[in-house]
C-alpha positions in Angstrom: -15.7 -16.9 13.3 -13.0 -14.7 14.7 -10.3 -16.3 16.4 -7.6 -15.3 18.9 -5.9 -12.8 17.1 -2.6 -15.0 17.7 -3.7 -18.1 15.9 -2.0 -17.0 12.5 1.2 -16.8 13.8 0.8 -20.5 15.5 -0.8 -21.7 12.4 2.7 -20.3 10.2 5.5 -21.4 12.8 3.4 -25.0 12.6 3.1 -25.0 9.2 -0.8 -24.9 9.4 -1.9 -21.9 7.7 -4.9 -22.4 5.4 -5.1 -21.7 2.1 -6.9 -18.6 2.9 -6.4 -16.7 5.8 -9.1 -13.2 7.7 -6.9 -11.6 9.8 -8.4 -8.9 12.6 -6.3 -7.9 15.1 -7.7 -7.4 18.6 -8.8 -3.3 19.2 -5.4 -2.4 20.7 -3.8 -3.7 17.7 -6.3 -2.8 15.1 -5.9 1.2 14.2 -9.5 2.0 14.2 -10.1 5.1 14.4 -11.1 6.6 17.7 -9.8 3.4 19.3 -6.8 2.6 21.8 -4.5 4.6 20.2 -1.9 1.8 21.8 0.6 2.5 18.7 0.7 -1.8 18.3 -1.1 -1.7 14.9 2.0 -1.2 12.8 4.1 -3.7 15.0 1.0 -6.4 14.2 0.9 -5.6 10.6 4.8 -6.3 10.3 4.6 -9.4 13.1 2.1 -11.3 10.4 3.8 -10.1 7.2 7.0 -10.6 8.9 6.8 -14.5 9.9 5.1 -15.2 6.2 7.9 -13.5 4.7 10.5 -15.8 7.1 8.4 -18.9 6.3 8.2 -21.5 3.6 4.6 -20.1 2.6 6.9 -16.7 1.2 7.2 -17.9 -2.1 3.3 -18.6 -3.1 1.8 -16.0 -0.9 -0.3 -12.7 -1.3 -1.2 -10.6 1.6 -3.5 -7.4 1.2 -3.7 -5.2 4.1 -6.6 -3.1 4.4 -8.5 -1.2 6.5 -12.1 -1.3 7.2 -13.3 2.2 6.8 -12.0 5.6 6.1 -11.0 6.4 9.7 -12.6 9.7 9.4 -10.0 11.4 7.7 -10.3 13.8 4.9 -9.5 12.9 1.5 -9.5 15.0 -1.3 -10.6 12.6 -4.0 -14.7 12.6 -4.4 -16.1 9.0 -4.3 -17.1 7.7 -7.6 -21.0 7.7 -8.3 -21.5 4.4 -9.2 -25.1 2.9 -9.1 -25.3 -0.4 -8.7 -28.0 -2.9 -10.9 -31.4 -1.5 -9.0 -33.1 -4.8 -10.7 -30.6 -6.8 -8.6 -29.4 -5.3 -5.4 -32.1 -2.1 -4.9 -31.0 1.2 -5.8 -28.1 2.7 -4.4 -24.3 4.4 -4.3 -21.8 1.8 -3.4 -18.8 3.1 -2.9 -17.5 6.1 -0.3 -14.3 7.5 0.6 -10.9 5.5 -0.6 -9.5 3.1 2.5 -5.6 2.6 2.0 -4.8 -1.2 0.2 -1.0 -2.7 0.7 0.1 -5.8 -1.4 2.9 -7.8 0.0 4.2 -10.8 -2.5 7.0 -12.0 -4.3 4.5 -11.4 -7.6 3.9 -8.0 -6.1 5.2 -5.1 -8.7 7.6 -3.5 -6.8 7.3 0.4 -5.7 4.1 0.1 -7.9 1.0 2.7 -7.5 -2.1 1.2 -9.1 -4.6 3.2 -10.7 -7.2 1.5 -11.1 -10.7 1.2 -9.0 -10.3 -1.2 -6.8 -12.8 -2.2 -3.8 -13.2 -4.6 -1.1 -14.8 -7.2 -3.6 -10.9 -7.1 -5.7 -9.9 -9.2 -2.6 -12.7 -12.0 -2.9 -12.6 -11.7 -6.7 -8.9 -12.5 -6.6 -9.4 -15.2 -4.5 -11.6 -16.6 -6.3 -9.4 -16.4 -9.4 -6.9 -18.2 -7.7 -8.7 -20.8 -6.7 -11.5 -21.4 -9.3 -14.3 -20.9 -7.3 -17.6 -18.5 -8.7 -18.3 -15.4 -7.3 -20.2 -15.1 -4.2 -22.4 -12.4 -6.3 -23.1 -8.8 -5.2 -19.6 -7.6 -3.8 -17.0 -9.3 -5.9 -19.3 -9.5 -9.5 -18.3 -6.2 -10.6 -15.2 -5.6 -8.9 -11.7 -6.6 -10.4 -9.3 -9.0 -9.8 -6.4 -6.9 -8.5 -4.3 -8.0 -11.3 -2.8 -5.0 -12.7 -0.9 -5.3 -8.9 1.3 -8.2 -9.7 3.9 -9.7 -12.1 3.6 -13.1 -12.6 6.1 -13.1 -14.7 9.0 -11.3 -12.8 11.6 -13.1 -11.1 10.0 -13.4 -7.7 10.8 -10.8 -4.9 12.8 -12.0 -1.7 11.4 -11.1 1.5 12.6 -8.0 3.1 12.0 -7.9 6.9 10.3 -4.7 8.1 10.9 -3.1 11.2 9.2 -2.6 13.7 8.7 -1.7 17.2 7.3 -4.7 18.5 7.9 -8.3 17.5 5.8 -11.5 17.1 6.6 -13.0 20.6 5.2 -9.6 22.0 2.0 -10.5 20.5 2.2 -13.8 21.6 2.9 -13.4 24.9 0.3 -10.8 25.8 -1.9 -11.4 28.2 -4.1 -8.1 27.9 -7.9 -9.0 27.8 -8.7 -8.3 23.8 -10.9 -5.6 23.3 -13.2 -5.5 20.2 -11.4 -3.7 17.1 -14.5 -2.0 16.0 -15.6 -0.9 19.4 -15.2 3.2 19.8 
């Protein structure tokens, strides 16, 4: 279920946030390539990671930002061939060109670059990590947990606003009609 894009920022100011939250921001905020162009994307990123970071949820929080594709863009790294179990999941190449992955927490190592393969699975391997749950199967079974990006150990990072060019109430207060963030 996809809910108003808004409801995360209710859900932290009323101390309601779940243990796990989807973001998607509407199309004008989203970034997609060959969508509204609106320039809010950036602002909505920051408005999110901005009233965590001001909230009490700070200090046992970790936010990946990610994008949904490769927006088209040339990269100059070839995907890696992997074949995936043909017994399993049918024959096939699973992953294509590398999509951008931000992690925001005080467990975060700082300025850190990781290495290491990482996919869309990492997120629901980590989750499940955290919360002791088996994996849901074919995207998260071979995938890593994201580990290698965080300290556990470190004193924990305090939260360093970012800027940006539009705030939460902006968000809030729009009353443009959403448009789909995948539509082009």
């Amino acid at each position: 279920m996809i809910l108003d894009q808004t409801q995360i920022l209710r859900d932290i100011t009323n101390q309601k946030l779940p243990d796990v939250s989807w973001v998607i921001p509407t199309g004008q905020a989203s970034d997609h390539a060959g969508g509204v162009n609106s320039n809010q994307g950036p602002s909505w990123v920051a408005s999110v990671v901005n009233a965590i970071g001001n909230s009490s949820y700070w200090g046992n929080t970790a936010i990946f930002i990610t994008w949904d594709d490769w927006g088209g863009w040339y990269d100059h790294v070839a995907p890696p061939q992997v074949l995936v179990n043909c017994a399993q999941w049918g024959c096939g190449y699973i992953y294509g060109f590398r999509v951008p992955l931000i992690v925001v927490s005080p467990y975060a190592k700082a300025k850190y670059i990781s290495k290491n393969q990482h996919d869309f699975g990492s997120i629901l391997k980590f989750i499940e990590g955290i919360f002791s749950l088996p994996s849901l199967g074919y995207a998260d079974a071979a995938a890593d947990d994201l580990s290698d990006c965080f300290d556990m150990n470190q004193t924990p990072l305090p939260f360093q606003q970012i800027p940006s060019a539009l705030d939460a109430q902006f968000f809030l207060n729009d009353k443009t009609p959403p448009t789909d963030p995948d539509d082009d």
